[in-house]
PDB file of N, CA, C and O in Angstrom:
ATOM      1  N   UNK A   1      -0.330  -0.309  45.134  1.00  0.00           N
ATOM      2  CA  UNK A   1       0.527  -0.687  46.227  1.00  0.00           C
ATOM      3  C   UNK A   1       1.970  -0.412  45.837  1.00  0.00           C
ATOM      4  O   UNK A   1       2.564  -0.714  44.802  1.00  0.00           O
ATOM      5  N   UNK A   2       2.313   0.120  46.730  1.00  0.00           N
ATOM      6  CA  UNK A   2       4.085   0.604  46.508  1.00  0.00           C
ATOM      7  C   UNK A   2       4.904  -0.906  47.378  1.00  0.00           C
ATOM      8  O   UNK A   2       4.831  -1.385  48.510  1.00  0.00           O
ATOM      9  N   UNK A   3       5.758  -1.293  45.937  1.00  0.00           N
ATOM     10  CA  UNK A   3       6.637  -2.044  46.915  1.00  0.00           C
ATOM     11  C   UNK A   3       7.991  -1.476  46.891  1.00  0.00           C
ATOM     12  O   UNK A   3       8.376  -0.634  46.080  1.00  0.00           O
ATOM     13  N   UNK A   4       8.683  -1.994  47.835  1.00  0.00           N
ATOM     14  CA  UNK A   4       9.800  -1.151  48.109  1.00  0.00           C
ATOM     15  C   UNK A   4      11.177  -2.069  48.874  1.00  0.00           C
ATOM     16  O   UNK A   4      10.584  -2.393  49.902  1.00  0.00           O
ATOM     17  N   UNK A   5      11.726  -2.307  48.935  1.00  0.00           N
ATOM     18  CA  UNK A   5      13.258  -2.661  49.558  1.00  0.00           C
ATOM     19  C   UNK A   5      13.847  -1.758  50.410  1.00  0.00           C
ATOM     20  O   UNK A   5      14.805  -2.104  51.101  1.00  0.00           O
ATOM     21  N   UNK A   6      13.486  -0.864  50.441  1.00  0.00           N
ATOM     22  CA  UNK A   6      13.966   0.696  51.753  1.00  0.00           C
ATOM     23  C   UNK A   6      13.044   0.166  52.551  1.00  0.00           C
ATOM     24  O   UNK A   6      12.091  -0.527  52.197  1.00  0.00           O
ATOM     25  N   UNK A   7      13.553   0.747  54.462  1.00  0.00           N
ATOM     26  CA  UNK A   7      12.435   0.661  55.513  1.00  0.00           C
ATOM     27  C   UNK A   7      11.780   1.721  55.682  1.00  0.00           C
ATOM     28  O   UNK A   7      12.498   2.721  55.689  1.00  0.00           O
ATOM     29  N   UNK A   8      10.233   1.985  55.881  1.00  0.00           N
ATOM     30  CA  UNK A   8       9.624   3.170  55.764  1.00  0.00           C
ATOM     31  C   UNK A   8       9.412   3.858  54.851  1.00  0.00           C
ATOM     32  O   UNK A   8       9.312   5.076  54.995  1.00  0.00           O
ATOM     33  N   UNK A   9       9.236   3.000  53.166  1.00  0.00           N
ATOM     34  CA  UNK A   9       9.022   3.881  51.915  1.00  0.00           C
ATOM     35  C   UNK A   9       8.040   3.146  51.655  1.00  0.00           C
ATOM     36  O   UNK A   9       7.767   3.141  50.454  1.00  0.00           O
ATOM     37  N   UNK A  10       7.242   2.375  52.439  1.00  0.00           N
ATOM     38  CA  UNK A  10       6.123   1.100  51.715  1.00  0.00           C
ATOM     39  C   UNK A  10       4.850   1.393  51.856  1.00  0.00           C
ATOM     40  O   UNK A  10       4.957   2.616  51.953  1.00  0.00           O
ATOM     41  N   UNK A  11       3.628   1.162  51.947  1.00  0.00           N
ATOM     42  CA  UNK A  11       2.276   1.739  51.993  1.00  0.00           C
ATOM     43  C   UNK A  11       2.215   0.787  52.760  1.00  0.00           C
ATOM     44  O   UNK A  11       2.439  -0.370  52.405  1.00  0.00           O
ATOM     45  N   UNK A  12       1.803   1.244  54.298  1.00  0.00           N
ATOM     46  CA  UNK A  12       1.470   0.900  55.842  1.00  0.00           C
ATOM     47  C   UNK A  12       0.190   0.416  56.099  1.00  0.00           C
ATOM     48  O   UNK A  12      -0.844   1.023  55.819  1.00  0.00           O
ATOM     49  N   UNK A  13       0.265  -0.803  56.696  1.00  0.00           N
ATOM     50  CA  UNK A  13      -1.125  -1.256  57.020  1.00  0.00           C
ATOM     51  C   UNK A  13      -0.925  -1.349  58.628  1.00  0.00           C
ATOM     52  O   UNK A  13       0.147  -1.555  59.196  1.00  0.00           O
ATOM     53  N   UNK A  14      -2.455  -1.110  59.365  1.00  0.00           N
ATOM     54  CA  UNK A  14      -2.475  -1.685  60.932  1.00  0.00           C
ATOM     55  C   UNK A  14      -3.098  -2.809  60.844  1.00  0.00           C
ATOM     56  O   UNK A  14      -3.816  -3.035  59.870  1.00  0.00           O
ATOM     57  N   UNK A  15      -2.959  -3.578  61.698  1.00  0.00           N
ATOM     58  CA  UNK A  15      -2.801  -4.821  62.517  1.00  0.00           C
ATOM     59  C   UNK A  15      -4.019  -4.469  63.464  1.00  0.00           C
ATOM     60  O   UNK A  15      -4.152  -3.401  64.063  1.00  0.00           O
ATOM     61  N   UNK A  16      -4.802  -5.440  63.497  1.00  0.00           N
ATOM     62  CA  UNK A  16      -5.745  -5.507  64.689  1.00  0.00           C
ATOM     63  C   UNK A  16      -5.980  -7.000  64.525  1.00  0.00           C
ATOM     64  O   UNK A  16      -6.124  -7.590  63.454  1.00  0.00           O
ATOM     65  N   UNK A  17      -5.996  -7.510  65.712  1.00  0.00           N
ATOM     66  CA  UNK A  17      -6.168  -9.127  66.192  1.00  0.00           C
ATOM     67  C   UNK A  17      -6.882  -9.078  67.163  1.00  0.00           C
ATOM     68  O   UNK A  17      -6.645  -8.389  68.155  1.00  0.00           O
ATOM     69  N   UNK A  18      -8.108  -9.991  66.969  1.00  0.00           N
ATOM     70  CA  UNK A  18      -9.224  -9.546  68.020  1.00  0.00           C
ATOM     71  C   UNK A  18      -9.797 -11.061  68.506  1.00  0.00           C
ATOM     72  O   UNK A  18      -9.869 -11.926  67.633  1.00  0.00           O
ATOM     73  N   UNK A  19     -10.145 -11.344  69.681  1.00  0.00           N
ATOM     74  CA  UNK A  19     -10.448 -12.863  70.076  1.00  0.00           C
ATOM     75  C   UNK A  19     -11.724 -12.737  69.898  1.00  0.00           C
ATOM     76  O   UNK A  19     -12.262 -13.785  70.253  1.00  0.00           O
ATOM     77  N   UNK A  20     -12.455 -12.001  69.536  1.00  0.00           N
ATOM     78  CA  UNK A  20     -13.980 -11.906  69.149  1.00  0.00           C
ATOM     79  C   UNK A  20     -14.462 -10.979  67.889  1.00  0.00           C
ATOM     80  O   UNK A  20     -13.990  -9.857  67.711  1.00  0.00           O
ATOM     81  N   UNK A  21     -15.201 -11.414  67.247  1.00  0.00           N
ATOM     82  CA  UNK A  21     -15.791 -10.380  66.347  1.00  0.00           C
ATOM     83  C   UNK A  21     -16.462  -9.139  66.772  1.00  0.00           C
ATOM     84  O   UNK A  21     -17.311  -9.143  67.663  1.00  0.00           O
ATOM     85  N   UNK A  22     -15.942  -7.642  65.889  1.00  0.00           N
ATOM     86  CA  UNK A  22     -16.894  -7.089  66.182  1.00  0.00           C
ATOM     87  C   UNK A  22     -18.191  -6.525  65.446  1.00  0.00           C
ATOM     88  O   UNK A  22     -18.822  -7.288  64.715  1.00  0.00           O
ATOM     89  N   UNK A  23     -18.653  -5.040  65.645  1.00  0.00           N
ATOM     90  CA  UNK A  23     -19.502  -4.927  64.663  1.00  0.00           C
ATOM     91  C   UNK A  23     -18.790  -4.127  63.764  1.00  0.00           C
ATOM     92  O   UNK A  23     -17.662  -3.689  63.991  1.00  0.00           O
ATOM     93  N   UNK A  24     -19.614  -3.879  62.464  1.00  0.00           N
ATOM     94  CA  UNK A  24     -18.601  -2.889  61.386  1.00  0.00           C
ATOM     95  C   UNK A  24     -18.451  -1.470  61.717  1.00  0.00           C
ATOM     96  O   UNK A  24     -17.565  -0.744  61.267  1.00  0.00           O
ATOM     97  N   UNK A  25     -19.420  -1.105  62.575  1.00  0.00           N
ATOM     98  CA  UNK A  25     -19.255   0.363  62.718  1.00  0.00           C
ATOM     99  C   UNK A  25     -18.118   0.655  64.287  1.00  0.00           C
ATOM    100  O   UNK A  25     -17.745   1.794  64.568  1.00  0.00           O
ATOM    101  N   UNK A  26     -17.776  -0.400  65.017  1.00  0.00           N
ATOM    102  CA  UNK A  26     -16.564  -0.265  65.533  1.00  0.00           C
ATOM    103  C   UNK A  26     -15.273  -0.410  64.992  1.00  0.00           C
ATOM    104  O   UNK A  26     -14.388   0.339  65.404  1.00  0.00           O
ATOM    105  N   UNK A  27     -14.967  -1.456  63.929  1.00  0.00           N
ATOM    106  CA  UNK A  27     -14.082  -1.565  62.948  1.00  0.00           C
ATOM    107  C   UNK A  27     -13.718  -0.247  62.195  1.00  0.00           C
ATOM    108  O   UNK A  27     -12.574   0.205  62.264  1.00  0.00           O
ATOM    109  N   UNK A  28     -14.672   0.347  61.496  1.00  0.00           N
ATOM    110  CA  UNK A  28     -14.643   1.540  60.862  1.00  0.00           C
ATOM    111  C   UNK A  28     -14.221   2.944  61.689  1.00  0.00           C
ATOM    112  O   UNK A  28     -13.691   3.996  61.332  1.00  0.00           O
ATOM    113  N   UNK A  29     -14.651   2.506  62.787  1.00  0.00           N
ATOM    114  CA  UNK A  29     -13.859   3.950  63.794  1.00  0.00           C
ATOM    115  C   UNK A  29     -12.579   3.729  63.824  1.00  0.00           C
ATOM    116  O   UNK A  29     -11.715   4.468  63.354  1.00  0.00           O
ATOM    117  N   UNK A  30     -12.375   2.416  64.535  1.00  0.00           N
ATOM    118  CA  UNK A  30     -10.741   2.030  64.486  1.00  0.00           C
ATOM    119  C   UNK A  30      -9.744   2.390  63.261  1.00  0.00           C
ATOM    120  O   UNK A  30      -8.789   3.152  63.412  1.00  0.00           O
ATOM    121  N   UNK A  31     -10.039   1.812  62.124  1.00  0.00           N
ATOM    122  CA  UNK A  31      -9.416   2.455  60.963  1.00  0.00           C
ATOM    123  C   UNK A  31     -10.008   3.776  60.826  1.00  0.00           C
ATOM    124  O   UNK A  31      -9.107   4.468  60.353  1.00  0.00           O
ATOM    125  N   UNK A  32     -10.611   4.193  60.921  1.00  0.00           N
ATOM    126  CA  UNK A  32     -10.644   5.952  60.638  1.00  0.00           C
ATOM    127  C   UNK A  32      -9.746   6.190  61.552  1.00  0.00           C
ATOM    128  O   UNK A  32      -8.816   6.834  61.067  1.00  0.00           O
ATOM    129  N   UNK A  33      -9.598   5.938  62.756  1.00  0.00           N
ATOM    130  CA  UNK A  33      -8.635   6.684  63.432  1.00  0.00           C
ATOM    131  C   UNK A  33      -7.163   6.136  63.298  1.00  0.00           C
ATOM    132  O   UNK A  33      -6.277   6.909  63.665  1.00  0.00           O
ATOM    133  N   UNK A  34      -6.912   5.302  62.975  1.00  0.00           N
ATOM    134  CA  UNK A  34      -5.514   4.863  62.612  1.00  0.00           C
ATOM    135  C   UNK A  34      -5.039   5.482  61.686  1.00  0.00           C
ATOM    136  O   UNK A  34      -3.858   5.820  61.607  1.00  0.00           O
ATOM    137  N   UNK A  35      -6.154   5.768  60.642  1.00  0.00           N
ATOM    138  CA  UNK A  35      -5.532   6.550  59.045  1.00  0.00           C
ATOM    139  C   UNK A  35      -4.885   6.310  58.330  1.00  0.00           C
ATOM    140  O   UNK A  35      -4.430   7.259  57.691  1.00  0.00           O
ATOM    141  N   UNK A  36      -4.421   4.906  57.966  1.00  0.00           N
ATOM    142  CA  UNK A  36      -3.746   3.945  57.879  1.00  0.00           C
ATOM    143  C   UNK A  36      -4.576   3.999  55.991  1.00  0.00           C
ATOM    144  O   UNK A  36      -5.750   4.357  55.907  1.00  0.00           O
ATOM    145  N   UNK A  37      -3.752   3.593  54.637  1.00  0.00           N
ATOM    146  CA  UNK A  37      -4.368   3.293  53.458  1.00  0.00           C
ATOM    147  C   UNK A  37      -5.617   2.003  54.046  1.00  0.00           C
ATOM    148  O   UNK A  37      -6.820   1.926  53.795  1.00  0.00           O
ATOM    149  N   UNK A  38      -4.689   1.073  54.933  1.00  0.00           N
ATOM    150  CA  UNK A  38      -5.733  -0.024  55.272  1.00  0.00           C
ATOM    151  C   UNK A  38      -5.238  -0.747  56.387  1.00  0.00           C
ATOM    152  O   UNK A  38      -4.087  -1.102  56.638  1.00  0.00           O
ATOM    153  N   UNK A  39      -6.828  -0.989  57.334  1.00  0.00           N
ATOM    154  CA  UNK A  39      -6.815  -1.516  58.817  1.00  0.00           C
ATOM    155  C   UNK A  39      -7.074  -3.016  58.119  1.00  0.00           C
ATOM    156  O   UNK A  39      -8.047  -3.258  57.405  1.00  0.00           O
ATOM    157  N   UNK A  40      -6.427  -3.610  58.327  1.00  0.00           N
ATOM    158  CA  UNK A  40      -6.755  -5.374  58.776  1.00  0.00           C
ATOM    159  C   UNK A  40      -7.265  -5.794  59.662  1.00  0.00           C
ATOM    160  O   UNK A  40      -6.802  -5.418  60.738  1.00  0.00           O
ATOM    161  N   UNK A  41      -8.378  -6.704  59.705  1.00  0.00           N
ATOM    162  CA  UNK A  41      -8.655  -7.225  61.385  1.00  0.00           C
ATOM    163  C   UNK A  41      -8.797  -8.578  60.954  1.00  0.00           C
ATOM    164  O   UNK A  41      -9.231  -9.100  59.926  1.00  0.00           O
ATOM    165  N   UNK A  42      -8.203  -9.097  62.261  1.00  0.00           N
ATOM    166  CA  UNK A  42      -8.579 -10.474  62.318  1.00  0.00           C
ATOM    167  C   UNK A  42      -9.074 -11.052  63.318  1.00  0.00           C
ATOM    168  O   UNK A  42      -8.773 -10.612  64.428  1.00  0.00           O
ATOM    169  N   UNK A  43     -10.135 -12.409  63.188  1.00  0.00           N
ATOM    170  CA  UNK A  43     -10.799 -12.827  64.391  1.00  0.00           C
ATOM    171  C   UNK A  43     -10.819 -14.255  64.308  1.00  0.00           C
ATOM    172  O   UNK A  43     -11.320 -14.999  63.465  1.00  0.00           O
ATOM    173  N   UNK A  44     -10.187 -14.480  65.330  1.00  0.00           N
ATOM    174  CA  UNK A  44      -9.855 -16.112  65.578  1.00  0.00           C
ATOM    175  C   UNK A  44     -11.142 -16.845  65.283  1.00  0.00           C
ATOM    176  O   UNK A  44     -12.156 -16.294  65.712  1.00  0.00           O
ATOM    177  N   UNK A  45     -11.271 -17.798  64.738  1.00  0.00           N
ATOM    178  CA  UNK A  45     -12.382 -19.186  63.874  1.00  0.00           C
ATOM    179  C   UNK A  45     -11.722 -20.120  64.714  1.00  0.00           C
ATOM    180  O   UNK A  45     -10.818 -19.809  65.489  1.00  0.00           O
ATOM    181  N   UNK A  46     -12.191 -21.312  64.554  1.00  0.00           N
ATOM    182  CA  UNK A  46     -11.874 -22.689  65.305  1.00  0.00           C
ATOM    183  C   UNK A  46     -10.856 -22.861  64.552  1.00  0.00           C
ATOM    184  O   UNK A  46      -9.948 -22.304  65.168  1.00  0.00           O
ATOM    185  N   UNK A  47     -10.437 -23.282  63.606  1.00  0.00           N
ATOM    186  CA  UNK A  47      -8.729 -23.515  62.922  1.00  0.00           C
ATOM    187  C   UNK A  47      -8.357 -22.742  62.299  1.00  0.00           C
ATOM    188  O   UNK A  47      -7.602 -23.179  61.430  1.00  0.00           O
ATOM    189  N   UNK A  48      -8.561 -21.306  62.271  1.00  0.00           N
ATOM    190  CA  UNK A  48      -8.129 -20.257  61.064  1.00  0.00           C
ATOM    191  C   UNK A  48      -8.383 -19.092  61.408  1.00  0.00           C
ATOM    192  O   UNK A  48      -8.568 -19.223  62.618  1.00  0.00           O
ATOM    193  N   UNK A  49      -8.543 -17.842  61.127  1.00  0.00           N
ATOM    194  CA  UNK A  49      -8.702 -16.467  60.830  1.00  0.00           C
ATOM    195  C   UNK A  49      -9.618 -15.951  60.202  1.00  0.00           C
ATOM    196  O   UNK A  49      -9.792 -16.287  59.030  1.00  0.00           O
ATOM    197  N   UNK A  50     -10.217 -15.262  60.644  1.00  0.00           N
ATOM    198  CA  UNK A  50     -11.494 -14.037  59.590  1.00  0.00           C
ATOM    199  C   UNK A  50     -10.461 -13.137  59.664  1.00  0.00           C
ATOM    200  O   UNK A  50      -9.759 -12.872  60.640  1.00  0.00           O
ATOM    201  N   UNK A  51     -10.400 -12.381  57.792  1.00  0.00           N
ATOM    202  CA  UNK A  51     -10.099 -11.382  57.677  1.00  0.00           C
ATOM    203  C   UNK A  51     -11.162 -10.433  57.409  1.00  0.00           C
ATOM    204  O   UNK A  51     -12.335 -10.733  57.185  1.00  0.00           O
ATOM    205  N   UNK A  52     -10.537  -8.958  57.457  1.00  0.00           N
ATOM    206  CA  UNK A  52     -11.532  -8.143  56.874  1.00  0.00           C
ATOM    207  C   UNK A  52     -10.718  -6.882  56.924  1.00  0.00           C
ATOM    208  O   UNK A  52      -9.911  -6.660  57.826  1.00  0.00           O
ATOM    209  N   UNK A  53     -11.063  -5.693  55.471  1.00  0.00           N
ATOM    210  CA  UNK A  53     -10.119  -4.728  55.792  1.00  0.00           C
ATOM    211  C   UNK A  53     -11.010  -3.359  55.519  1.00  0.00           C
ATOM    212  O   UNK A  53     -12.053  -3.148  54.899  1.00  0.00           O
ATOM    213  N   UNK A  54     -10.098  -2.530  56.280  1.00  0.00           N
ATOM    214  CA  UNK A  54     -11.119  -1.105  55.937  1.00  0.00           C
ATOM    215  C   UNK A  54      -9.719  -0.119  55.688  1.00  0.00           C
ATOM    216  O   UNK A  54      -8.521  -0.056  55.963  1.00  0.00           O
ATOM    217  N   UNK A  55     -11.043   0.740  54.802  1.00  0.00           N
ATOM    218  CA  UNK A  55      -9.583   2.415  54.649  1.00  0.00           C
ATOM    219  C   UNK A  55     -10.262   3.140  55.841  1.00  0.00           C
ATOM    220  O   UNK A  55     -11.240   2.672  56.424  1.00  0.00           O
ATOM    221  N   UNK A  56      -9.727   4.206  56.130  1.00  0.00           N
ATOM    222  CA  UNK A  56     -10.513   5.541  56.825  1.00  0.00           C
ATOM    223  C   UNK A  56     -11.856   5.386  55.950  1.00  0.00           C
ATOM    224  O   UNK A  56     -12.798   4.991  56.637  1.00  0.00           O
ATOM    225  N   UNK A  57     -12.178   5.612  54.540  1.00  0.00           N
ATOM    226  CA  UNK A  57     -13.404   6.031  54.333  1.00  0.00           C
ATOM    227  C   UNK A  57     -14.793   4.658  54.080  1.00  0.00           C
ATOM    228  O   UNK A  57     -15.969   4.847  53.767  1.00  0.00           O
ATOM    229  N   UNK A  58     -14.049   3.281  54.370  1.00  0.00           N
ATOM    230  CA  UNK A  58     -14.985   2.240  54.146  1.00  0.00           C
ATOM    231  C   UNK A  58     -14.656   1.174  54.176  1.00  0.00           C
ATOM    232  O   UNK A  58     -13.494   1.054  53.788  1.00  0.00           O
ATOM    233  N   UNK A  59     -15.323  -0.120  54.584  1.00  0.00           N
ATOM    234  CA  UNK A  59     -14.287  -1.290  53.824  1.00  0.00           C
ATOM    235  C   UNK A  59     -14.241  -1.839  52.608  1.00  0.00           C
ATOM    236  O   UNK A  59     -15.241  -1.791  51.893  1.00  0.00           O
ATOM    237  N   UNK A  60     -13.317  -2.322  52.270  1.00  0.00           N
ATOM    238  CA  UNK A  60     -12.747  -3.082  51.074  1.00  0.00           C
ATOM    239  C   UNK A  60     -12.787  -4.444  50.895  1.00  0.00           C
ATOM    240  O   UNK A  60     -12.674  -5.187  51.870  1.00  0.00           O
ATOM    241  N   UNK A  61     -12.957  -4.948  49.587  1.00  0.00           N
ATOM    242  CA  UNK A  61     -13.006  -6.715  49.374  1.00  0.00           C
ATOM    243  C   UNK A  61     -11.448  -7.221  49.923  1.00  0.00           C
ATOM    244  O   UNK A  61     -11.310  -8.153  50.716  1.00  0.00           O
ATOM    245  N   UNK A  62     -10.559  -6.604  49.474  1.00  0.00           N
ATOM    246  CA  UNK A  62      -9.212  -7.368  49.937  1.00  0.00           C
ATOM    247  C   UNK A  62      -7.674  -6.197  49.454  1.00  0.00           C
ATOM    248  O   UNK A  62      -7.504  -5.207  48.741  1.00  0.00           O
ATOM    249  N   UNK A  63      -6.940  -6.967  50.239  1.00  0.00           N
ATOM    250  CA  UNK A  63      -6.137  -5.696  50.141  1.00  0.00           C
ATOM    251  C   UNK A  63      -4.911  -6.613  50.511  1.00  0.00           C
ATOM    252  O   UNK A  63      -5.119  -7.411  51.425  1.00  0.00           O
ATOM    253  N   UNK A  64      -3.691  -6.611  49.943  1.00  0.00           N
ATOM    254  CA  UNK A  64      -2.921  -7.302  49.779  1.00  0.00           C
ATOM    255  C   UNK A  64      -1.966  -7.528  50.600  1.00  0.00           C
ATOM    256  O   UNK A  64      -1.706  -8.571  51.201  1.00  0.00           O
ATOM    257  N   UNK A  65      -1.337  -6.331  50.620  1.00  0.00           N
ATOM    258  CA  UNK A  65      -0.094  -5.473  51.454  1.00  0.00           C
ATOM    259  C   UNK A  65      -0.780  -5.743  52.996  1.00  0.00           C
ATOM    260  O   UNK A  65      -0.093  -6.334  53.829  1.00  0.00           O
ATOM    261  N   UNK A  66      -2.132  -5.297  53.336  1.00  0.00           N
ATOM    262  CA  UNK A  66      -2.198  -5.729  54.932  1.00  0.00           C
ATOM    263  C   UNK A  66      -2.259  -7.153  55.002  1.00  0.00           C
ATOM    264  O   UNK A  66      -1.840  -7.647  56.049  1.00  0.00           O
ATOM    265  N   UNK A  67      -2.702  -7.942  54.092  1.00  0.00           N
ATOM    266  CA  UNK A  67      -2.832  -9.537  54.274  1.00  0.00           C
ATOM    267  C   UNK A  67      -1.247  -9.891  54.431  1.00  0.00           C
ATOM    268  O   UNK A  67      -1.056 -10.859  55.167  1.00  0.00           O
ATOM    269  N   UNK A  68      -0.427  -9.473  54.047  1.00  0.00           N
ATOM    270  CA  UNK A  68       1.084  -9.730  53.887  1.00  0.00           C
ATOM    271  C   UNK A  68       1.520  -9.800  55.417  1.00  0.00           C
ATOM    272  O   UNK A  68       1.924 -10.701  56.151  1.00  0.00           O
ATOM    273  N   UNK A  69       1.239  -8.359  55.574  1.00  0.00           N
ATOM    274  CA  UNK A  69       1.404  -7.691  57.094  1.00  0.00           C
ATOM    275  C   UNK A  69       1.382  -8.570  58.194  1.00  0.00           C
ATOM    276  O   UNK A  69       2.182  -8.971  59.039  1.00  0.00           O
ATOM    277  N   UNK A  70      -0.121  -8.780  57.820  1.00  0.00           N
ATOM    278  CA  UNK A  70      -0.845  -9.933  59.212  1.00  0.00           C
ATOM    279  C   UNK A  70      -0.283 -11.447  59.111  1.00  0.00           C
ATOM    280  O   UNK A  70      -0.359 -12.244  60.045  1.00  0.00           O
ATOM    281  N   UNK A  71       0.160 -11.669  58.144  1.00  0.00           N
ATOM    282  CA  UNK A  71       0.414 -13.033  57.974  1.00  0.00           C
ATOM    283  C   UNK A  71       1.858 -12.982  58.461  1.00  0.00           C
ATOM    284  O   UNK A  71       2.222 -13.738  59.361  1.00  0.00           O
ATOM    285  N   UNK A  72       2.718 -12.082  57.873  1.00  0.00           N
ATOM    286  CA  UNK A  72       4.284 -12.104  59.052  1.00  0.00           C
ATOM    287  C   UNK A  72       4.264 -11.863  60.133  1.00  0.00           C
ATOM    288  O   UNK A  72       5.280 -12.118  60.779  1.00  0.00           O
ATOM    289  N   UNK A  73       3.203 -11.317  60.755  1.00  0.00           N
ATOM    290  CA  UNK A  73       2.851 -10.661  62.352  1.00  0.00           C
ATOM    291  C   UNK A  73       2.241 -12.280  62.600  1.00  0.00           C
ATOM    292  O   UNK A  73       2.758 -12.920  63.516  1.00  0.00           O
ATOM    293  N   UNK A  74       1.743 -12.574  62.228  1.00  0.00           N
ATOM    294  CA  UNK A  74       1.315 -13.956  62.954  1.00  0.00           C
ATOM    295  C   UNK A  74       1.799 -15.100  63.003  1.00  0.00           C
ATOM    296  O   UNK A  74       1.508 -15.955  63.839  1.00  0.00           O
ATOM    297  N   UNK A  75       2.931 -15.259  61.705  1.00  0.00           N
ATOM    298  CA  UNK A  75       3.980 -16.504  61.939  1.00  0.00           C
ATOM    299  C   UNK A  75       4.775 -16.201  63.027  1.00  0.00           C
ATOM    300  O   UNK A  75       4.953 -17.073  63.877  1.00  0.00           O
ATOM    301  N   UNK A  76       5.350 -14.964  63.160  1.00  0.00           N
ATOM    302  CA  UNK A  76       6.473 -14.766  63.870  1.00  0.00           C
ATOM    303  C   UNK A  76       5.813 -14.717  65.282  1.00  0.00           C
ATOM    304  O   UNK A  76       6.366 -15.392  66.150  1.00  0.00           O
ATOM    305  N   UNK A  77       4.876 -14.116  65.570  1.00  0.00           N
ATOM    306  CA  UNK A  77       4.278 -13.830  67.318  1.00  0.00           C
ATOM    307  C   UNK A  77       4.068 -15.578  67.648  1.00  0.00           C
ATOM    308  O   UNK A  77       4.182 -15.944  68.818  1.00  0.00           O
ATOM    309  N   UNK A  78       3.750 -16.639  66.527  1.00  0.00           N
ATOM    310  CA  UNK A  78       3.600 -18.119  66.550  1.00  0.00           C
ATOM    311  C   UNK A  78       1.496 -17.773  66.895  1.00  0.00           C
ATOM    312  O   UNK A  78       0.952 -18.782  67.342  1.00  0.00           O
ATOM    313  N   UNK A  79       0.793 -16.876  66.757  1.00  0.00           N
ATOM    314  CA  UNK A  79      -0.691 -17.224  66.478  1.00  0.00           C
ATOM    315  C   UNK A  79      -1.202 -17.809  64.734  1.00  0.00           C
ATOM    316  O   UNK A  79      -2.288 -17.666  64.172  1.00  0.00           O
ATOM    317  N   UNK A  80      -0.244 -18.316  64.364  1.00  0.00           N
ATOM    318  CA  UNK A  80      -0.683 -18.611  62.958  1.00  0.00           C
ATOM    319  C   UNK A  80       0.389 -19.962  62.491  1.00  0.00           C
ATOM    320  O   UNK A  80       1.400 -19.770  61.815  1.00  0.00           O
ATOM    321  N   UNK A  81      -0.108 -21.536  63.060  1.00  0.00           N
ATOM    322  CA  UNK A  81       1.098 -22.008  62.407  1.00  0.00           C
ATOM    323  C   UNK A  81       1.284 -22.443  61.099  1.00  0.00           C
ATOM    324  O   UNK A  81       0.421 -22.331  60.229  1.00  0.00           O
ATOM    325  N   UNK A  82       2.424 -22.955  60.928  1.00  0.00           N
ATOM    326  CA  UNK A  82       2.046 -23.301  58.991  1.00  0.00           C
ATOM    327  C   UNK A  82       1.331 -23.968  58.466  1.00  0.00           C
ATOM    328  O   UNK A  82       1.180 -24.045  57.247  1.00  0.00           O
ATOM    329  N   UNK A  83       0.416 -24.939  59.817  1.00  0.00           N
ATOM    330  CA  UNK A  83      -0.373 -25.491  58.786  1.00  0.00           C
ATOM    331  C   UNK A  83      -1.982 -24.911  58.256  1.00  0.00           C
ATOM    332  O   UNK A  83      -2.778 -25.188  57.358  1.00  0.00           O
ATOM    333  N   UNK A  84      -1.869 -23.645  59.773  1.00  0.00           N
ATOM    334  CA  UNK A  84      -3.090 -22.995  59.343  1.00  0.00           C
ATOM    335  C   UNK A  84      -3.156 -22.144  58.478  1.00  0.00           C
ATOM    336  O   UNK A  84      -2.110 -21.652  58.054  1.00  0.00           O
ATOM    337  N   UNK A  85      -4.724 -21.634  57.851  1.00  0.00           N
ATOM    338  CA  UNK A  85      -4.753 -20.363  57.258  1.00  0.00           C
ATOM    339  C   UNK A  85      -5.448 -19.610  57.038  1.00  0.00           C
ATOM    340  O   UNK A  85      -6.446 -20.329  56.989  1.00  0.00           O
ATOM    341  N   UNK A  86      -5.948 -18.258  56.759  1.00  0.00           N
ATOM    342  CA  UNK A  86      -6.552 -17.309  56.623  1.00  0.00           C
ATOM    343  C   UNK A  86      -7.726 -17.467  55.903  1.00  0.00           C
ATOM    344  O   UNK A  86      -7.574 -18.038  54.823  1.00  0.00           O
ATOM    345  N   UNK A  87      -8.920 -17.105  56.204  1.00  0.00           N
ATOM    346  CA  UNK A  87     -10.353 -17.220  55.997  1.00  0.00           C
ATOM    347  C   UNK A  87     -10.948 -16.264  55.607  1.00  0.00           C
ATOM    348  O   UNK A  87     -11.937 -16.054  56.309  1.00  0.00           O
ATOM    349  N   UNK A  88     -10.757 -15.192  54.384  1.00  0.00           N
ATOM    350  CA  UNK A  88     -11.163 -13.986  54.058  1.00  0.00           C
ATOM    351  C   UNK A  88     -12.772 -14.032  53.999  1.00  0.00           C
ATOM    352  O   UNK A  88     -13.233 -14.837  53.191  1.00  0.00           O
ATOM    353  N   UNK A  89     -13.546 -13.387  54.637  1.00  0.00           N
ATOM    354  CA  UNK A  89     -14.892 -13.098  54.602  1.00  0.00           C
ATOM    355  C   UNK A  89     -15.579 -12.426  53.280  1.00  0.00           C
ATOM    356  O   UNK A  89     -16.785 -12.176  53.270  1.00  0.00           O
TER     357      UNK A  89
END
């Protein structure tokens, strides 16, 4: 993982927030086509979040930089408050 202090020199993750689960082989299209190092998805639980992440070629146990991602995308939009938290699968 590249970290960085410049905007646009960092290793890019997408964002997907989904009110339902899906299956893996729709997940896996989505990140293949984003092309993204790594797709994040998340799926609303009764007090928390399922994560789960994929590259273009598969998914992965965990991945840092998109967990980062999703977690500032979700304080700030207010779907994540501070007292909740993330439920990695």
């Amino acid at each position: 993982m590249l970290s960085t202090n410049q905007p646009f020199t960092g290793t890019p993750a997408g964002i997907c927030i989904l009110e339902e689960d899906r299956d893996v082989a729709w997940m896996q299209k989505v990140a293949t086509e984003m092309n993204l190092a790594e797709t994040e998805f998340l799926t609303k639980l009764d007090v928390a979040y399922n994560l789960r992440w994929f590259k273009p070629s598969g998914e992965v146990d965990l991945c840092g930089h998109a967990t980062l991602a999703s977690a500032h995308i979700s304080y700030e939009t207010g779907l994540l408050e501070e007292n909740q938290s993330y439920n990695a699968r």
